[in-house]
C-alpha positions as CSV (number, residue, x, y, z in Angstrom):
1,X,-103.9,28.3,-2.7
2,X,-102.3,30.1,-5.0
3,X,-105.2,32.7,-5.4
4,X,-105.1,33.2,-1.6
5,X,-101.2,33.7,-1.8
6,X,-101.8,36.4,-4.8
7,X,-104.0,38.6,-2.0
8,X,-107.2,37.6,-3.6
9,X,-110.3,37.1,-0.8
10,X,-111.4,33.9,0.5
11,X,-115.2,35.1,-0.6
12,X,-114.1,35.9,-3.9
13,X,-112.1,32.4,-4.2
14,X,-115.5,30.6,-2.8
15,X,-117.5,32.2,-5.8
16,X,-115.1,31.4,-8.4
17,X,-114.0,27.4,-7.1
18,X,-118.7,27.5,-7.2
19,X,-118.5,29.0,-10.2
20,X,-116.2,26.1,-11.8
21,X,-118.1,23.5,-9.9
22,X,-121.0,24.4,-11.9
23,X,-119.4,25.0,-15.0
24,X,-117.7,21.4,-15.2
25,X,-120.9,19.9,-14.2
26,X,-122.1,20.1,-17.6
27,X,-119.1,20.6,-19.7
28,X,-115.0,19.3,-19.9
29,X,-113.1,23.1,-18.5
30,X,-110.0,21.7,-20.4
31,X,-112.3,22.5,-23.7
32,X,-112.9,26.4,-24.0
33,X,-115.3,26.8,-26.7
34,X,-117.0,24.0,-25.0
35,X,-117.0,26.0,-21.9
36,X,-118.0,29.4,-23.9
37,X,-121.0,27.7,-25.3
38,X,-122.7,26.8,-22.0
39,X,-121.6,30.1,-20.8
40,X,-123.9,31.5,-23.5
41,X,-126.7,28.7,-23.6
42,X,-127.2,29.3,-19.1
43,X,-130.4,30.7,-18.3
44,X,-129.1,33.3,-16.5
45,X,-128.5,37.6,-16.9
46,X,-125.9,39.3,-18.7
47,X,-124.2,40.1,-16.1
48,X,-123.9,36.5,-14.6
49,X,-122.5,35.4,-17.8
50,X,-119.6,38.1,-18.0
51,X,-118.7,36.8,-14.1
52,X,-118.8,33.7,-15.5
53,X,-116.3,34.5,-18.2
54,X,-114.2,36.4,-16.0
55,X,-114.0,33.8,-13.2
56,X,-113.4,31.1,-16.1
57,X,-110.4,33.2,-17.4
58,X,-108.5,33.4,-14.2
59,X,-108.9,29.7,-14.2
60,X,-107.4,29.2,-18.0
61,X,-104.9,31.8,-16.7
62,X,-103.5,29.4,-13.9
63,X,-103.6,26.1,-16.1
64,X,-101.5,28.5,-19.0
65,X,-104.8,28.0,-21.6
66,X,-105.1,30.5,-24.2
67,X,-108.8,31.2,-25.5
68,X,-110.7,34.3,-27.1
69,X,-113.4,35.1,-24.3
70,X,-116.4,36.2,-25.3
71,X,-118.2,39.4,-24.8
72,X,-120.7,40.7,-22.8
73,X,-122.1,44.0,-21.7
74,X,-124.0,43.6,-18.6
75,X,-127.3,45.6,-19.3
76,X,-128.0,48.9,-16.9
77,X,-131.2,48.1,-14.8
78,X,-132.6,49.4,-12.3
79,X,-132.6,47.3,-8.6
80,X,-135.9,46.0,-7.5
81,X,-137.2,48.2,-5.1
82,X,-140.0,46.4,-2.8
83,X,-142.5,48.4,0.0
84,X,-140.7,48.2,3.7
85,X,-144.3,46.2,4.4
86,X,-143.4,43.7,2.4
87,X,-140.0,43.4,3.7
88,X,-141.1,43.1,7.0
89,X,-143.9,41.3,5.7
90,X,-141.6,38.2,4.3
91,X,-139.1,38.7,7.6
92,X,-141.9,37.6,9.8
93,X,-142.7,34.8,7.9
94,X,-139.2,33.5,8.2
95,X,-137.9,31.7,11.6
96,X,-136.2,33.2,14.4
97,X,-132.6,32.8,12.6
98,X,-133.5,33.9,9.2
99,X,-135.9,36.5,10.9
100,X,-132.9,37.7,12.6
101,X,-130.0,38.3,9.5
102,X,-133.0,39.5,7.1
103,X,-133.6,42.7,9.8
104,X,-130.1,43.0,10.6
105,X,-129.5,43.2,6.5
106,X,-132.4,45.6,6.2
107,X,-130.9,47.9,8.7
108,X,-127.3,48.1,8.2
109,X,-127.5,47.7,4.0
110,X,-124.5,45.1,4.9
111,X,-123.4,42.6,2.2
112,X,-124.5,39.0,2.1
113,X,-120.4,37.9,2.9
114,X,-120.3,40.6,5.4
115,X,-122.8,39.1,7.5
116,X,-121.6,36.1,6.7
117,X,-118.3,37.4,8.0
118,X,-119.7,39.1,11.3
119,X,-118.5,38.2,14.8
120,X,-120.6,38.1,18.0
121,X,-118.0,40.3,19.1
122,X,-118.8,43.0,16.5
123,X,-122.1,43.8,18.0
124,X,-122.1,46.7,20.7
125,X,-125.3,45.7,22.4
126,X,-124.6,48.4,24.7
127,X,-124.2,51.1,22.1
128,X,-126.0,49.5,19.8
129,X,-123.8,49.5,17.1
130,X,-122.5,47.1,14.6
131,X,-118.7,47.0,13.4
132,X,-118.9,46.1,9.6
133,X,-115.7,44.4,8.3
134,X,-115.9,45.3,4.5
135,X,-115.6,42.8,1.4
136,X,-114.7,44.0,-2.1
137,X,-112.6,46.7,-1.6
138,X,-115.1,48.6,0.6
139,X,-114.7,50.8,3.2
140,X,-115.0,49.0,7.2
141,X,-117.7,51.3,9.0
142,X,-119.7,51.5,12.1
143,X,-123.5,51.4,11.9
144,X,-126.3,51.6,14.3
145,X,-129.3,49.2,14.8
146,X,-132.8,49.7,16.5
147,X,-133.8,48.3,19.8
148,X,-135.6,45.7,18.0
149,X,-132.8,44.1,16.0
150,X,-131.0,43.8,19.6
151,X,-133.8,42.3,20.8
152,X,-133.6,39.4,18.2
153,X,-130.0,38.9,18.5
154,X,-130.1,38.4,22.5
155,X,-132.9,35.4,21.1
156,X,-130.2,34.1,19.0
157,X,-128.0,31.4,19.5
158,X,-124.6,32.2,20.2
159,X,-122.6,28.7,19.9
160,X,-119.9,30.5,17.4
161,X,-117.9,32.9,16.9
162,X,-119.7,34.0,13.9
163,X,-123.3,34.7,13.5
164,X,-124.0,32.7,10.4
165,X,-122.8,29.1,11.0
166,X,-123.9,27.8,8.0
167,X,-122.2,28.6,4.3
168,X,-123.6,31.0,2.5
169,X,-124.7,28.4,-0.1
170,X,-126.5,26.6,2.3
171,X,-128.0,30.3,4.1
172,X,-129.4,31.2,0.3
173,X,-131.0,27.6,-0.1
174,X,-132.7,28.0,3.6
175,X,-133.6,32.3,2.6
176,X,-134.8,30.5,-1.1
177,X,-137.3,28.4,-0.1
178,X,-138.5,30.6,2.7
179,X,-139.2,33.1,0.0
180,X,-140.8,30.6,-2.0
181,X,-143.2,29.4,0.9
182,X,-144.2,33.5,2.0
183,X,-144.8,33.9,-1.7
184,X,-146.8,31.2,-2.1
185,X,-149.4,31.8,1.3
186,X,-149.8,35.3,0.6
187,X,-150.0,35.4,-2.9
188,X,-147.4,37.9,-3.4
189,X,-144.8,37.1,-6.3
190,X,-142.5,40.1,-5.8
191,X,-141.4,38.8,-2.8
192,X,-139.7,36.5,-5.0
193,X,-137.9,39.2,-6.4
194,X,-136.4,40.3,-3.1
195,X,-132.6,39.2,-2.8
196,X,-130.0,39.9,0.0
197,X,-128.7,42.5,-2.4
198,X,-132.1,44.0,-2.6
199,X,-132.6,44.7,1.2
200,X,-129.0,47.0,0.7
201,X,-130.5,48.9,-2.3
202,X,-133.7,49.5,-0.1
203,X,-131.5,50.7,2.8
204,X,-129.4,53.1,0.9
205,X,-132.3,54.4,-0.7
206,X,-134.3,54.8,2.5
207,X,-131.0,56.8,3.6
208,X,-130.8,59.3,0.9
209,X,-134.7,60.2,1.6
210,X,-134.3,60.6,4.7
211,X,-131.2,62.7,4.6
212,X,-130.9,64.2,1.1
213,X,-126.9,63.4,1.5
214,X,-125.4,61.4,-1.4
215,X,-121.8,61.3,0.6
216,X,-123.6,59.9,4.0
217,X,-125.1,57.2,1.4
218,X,-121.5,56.5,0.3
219,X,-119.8,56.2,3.6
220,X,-123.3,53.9,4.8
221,X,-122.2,51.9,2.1
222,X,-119.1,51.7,2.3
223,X,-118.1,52.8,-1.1
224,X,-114.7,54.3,-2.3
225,X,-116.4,55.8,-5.3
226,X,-119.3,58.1,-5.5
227,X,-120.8,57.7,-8.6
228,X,-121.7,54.2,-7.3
229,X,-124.3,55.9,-5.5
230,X,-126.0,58.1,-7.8
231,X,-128.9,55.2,-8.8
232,X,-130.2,55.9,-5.4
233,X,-131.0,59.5,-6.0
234,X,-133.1,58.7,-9.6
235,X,-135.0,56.0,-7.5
236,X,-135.4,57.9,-4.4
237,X,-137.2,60.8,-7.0
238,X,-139.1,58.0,-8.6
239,X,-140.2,56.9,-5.4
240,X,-141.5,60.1,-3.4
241,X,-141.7,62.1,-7.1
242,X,-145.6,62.2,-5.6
243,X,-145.3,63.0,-2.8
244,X,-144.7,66.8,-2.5
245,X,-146.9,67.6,0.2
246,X,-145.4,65.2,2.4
247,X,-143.6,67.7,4.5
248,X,-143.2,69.6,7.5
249,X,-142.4,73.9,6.7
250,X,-140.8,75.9,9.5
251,X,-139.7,79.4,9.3
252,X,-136.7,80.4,11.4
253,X,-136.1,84.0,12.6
254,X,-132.4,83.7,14.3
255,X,-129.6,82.0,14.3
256,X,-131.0,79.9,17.6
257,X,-133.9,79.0,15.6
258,X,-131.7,77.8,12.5
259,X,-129.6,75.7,14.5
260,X,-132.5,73.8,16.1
261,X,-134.2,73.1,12.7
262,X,-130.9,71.9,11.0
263,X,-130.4,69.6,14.3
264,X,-133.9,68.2,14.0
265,X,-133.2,67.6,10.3
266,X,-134.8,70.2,8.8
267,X,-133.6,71.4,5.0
268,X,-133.4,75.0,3.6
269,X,-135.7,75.7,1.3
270,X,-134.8,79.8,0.9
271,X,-134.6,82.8,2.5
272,X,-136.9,85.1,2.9
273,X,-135.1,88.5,4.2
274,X,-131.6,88.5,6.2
275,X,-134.0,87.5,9.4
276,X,-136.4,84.8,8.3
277,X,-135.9,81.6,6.6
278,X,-138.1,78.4,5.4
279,X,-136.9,75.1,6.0
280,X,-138.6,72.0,5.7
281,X,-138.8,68.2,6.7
282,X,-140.4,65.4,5.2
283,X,-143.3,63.7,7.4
């Protein structure tokens, strides 16, 4: 209560109180270097451990415990970054529900607690549009979906307010072993290596190729700060860095003609006299 009444978020209070519950599973959090060793000893990334460590401070914080945390420096990795077949792949294995939140993630690059989050009455099935109330400091926005994603929401149950009924501990148990089970029949193990989290670094990568804009990245995400984005231009040129001749060339010769070609998405590539221009699109 006390967390809530110091502002923090009630998704950011879940993952800590989970956090603790797992932590005083196998250890007494009254006994810090206790608590530090299993910290270190979990089977689990860098970068888990220093939440951990964090999350376990705040709590020594509250009860007035002094310790001397230990340190971690999460390790710089590049995110997984799977083939849209086998996205869509592992999304029609699922069932209609799962099916449903794994295309609407794919599509909007949304954060597991935003979806978690979302109201029926943030979809626009007219306009097609979905209203994304932001977690973690992030920016709200407004993103459109396809024809098909409204297609599977009309099929989905609407008995709630919110489109995911379940906790999001029990929604990663149910998107776990459906992973497990697609993995499994087609003999595929990186589709075990495909998170939530994953399907927003595909997105946002998808949306930098397409539009070569690291700002409309940023404001699709939701991010305050740029530099957050960057990753997505070194994978997008790992990604296509073989692809050169995947492209459509036009030459413009007025104004009229420039104007078209930048509307359809086309891309300067350089000018040839005061007249004529090349641009270029890729396929």
């Amino acid at each position: 209560m006390q967390r809530k009444r110091n502002g923090r978020a009630e998704s950011t209070i879940i993952t800590e109180v989970h956090t603790l519950t797992l932590l005083a599973r196998k250890t007494n959090l009254f006994h810090p270097e206790e608590v530090k060793t299993t910290i270190a000893n979990a089977k689990v990334s860098t970068s888990t451990k220093l939440k951990r460590t964090k999350q376990y401070k705040a709590f020594l914080k509250w009860k007035k415990i002094e310790w001397t945390p230990p340190t971690y420096t999460p390790v710089d990795k590049i995110p997984f970054m799977p083939s849209e077949a086998e996205i869509d792949i592992l999304i029609a294995s699922c069932r209609p529900k799962l099916a449903t939140v794994l295309q609407l993630l794919k599509e909007t690059a949304m954060r597991i607690g935003e979806t978690h989050n979302l109201k029926w009455t943030d979809i626009n099935f007219e306009q097609r549009t979905v209203s994304v109330t932001p977690e973690k400091g992030s920016n709200a926005r407004i993103i459109p979906i396809s024809h098909k994603l409204i297609e599977m929401l009309n099929k989905y149950p609407k008995t709630n307010e919110t489109i995911l009924p379940t906790s999001k501990g029990q929604f990663r148990n149910t998107f776990d072993h459906a992973r497990t089970r697609a993995s499994l029949k087609l003999q595929n193990p990186r589709l075990l290596k495909i998170s939530f989290h994953t399907l927003r670094h595909w997105k946002a990568t998808m949306e930098y190729h397409r539009t070569k804009d690291i700002l409309h990245v940023q404001q699709f995400l939701g991010h305050k700060d740029i530099k957050t984005n960057m990753i997505y231009i070194n994978i997008e040129q790992a990604l296509w860095m073989n692809n050169e001749d995947d492209w459509i060339s036009k030459v413009s010769h007025d104004i009229t003609e420039e104007t078209k070609l930048i509307n359809a998405g086309f891309e300067l590539v350089r000018a040839v006299n005061e007249t004529t221009t090349i641009y270029r699109k890729r396929k």
